[in-house]
N, C-alpha and C positions, 0 to 999 in steps of 0.2 A: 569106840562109840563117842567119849569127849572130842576126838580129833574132828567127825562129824557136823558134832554139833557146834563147836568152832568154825568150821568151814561155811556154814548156812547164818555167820552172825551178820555178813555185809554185804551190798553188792557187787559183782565182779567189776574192777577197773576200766575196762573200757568203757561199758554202763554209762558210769560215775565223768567219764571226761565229755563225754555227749554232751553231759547236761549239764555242764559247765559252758560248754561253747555255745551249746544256743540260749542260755541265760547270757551271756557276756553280747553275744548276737543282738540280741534285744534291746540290751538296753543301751548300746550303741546304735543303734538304728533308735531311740526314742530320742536319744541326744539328739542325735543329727536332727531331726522330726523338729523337736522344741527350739534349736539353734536359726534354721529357716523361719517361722514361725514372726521368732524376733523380728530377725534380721527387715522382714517383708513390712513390719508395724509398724517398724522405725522408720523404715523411708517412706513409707506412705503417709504416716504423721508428718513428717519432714515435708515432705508436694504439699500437704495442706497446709502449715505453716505460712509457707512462703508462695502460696498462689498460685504453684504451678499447676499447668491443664497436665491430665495425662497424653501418652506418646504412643500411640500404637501405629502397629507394621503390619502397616495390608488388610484390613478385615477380609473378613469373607464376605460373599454377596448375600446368605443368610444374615449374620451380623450388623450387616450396615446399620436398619433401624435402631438397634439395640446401641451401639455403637457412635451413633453417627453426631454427639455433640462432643467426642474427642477429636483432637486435632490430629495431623497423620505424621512420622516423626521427621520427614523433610520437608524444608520452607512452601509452602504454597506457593502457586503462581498467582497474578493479582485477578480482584475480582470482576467480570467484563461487568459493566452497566446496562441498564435497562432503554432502551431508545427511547427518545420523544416523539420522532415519527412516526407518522399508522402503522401498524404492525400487521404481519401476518403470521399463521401458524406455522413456529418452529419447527414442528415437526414434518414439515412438507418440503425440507433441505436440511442433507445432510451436514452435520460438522466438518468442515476441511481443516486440514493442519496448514497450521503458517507457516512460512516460511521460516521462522525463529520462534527458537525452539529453546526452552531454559535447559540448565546444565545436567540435567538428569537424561537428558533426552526426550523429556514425556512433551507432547504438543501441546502451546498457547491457546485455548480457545478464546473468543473473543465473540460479540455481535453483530449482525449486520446493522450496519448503517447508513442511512444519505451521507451523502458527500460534505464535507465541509468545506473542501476545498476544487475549483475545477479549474482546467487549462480550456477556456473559451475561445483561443483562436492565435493566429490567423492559419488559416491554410498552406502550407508551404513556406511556414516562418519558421519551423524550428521546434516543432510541439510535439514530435515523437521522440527528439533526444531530448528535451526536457523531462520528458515523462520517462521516459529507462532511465535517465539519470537520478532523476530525484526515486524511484524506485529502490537504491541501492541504498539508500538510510531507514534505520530501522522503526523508526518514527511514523510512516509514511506506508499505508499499503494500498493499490493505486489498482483499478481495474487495466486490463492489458485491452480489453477492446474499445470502440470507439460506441457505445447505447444510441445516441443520436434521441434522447428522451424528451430535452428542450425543444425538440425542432422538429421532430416525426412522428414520436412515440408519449409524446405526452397525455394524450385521450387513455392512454392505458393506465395512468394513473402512478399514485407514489410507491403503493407494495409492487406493482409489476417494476418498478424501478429500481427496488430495494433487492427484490429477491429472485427475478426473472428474464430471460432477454428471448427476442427474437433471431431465431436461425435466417441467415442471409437467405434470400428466395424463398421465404416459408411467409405466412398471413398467421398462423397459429403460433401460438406462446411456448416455448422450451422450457422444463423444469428445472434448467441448469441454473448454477447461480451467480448472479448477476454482480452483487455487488459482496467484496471481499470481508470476513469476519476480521473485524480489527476489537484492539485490547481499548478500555478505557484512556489510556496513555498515546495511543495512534490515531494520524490522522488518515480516514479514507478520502481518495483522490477520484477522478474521473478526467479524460480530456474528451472532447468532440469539437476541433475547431469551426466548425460552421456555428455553433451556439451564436459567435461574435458578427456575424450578418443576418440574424436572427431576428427579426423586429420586435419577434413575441417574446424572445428568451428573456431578456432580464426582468420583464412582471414574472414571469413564471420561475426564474431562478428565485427571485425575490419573495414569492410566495411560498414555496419550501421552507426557507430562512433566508431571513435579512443578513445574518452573519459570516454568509458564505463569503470565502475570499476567495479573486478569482486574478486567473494569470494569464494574460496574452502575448505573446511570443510574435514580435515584428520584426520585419525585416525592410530593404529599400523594397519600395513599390514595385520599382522597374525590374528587379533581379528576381522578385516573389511571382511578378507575372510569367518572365519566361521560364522559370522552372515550373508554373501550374499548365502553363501550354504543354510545354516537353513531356511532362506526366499523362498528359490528355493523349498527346501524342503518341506515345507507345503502347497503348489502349487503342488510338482510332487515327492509322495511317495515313487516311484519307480524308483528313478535317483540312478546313483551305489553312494559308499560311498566317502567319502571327502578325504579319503587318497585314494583313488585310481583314483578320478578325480586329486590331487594335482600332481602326480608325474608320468612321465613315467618310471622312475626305482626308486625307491625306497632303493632299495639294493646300487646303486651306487650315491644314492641322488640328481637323475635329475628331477626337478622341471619341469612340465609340466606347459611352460609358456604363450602356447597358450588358458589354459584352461581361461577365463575371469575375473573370482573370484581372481584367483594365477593376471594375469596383469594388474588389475587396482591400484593395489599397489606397480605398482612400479611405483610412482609417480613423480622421477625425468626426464623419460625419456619421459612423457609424458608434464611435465610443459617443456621440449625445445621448444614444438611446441610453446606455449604462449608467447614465450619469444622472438621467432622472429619478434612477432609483439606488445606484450605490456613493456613495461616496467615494472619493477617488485616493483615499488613504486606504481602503479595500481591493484598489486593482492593482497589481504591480506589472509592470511590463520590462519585456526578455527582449534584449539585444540579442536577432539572429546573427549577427554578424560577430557580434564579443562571445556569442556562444561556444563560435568556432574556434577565437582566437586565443580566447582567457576564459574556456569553462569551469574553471574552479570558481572563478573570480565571480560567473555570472550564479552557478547553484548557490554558492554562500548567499550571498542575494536574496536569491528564491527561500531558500532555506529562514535568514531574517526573516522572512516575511510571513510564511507560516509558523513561527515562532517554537521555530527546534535548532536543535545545536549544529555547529556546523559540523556536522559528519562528513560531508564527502570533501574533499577537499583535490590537492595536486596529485596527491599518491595514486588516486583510484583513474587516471586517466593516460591516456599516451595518443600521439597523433598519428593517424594512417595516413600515410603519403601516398597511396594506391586511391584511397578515397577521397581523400584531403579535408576528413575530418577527425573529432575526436570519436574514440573510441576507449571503452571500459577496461581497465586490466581485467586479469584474473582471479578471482574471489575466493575465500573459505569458500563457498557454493557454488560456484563452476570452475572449473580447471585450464576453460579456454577464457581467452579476452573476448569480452561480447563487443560487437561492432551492429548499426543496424546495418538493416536489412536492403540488397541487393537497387531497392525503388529511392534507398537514400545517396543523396551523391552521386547521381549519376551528373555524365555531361549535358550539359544546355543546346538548344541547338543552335546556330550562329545565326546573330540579325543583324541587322543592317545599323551599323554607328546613327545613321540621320534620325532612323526611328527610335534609339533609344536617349541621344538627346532631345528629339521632338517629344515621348515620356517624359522624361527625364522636366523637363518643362512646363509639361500639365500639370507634374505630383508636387512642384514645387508650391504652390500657394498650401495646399491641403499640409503639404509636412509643415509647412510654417507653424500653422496656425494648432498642428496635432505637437509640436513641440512644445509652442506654449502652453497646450491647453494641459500637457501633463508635466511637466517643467521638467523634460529631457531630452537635449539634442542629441540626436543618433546621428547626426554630421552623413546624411545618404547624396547631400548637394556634393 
């Protein structure tokens, strides 16, 4: 009987080690509990101490609101500006990705804007490799078509300008968009060289902004006409010949200067119009001919002049001897060397020596006087 009641004085040993383990359980999990607790005070005391914003990774799209005056934990990209120009609704064009793109990979957005900067001319002076070239700096984001807004499209107004263009053969507005999202830090470009035989263009450039800087791209007279012929030419096989569109007499060497080819080279009488309204520390003018020769030499130039760094330089160019111009290397963005296109560089068609020193001798008074008037000889005599 004692041995009994001996046996019923404790709990059996297994019992007894349960409940050791989940006491010991416990309060090592409160530890851990109160150790976190700390740890989380301290450095949050700390962030306010020393004024740091908090750091979050990603919200959710629920979150944002809640959320949305912490900062996100990698650097921002910077913040586009607001336009001065008439605006339209945002939301009637989509956001495009730029071309460049910060290190994360995520796309630059940016705003639309008028142009700041245009290529007004001349026609067959060299304004489409200017315009690919100065496109390869990053500074610089440049429509790829030609709007023709100064000079056909103008009645459509600034937002149709800003945000819109017309399909070639269409009378109705396209909802594509017209002009490229650029950052605060970029300038947007445009070229349409007829702007520069434009009588109306430079009030209406001018009315835009007075600030716009604008770039003209010349060439000799006499070399500019027969490559605008040639070009006409392989369009309309059946137009009469170059000397006989050039001159109404011939024999008495009267230059027919109504014909358009013979009058967009005479470039001084058309920069007066410019000059009524911009100042001539606002135009800069492109040697077609050094374009060819010394393209680094000529974009650095251009580059001064809209006042970004010189990016592009010797490295980015090499010369086609099939073409016998320059042409682009190969880029982080393309893999092939970009050259233009198949309507650049082509051959001249052959005229007669008499006719193009008898040229060659009307353009001289006009270059004279368009060398002084911009204080640069292009040596075309």
């Amino acid at each position: 009987m004692a041995y009994r009641v001996l046996g019923r004085a404790g709990p059996p040993q297994p019992r007894r080690a349960r409940r050791l383990l989940f006491a010991f359980t416990l309060s090592l999990s409160c530890t851990y509990l109160c150790y976190s607790l700390l740890c989380c005070c301290d450095d949050l005391g700390q962030s306010r101490l020393l004024g740091a914003p908090r750091c979050l990774r990603g919200p959710s799209a629920g979150g944002q609101k809640l959320l949305q005056k912490s900062r996100p934990c990698d650097p921002p990209g910077p913040t586009p500006s607001e336009p001065s120009a008439p605006s339209a609704p945002a939301a009637a064009v989509p956001a495009p990705r730029l071309s460049g793109s910060n290190h994360s990979g995520s796309p630059k957005l940016g705003t639309k804007r008028l142009p700041q900067a245009l290529i007004v001319g001349v026609k067959k002076g060299g304004t489409r490799a200017v315009l690919e070239f100065i496109r390869v700096h990053p500074d610089v984001r440049a429509l790829g078509t030609e709007p023709h807004f100064f000079d056909r499209n103008y009645g459509r107004g600034l937002d149709w300008y800003r945000w819109s263009n017309v399909q070639p053969g269409l009378r109705k507005t396209s909802l594509r968009s017209l002009m490229p999202r650029t950052l605060e830090s970029q300038i947007t470009l445009e070229k349409t060289p007829s702007y520069f035989v434009t009588q109306e263009a430079p009030r209406r450039i001018f009315n835009m902004s007075r600030d716009t800087k604008l770039i003209v791209v010349v060439r000799n007279p006499v070399t500019r006409a027969i490559s605008d012929y040639t070009q006409t030419l392989s369009k309309k096989p059946d137009i009469p010949t170059f000397e006989g569109l050039s001159f109404r007499n011939r024999t008495l060497g009267l230059v027919d200067v109504s014909w358009n080819a013979i009058r967009i080279g005479m470039y001084v009488l058309h920069l007066e119009s410019w000059l009524q309204y911009f100042p001539l520390a606002q135009i800069h003018f492109v040697s077609g001919e050094r374009l060819i020769t010394d393209p680094a030499g000529e974009m650095g130039r251009v580059q001064d002049f809209l006042g970004i760094k010189r990016f592009i330089t010797d490295k980015h160019f090499y010369f086609n001897k099939t073409k016998g111009f320059p042409c682009l290397k190969k880029t982080e963005s393309s893999l092939l060397p970009r050259c233009l296109g198949k309507s650049k560089g082509r051959t001249h068609v052959q005229i007669d020596p008499e006719v193009i020193d008898q040229l060659r001798e009307f353009y001289r008074p006009y270059n004279i006087k368009f060398y002084e008037t911009v204080g640069q000889d292009f040596r075309w005599e």
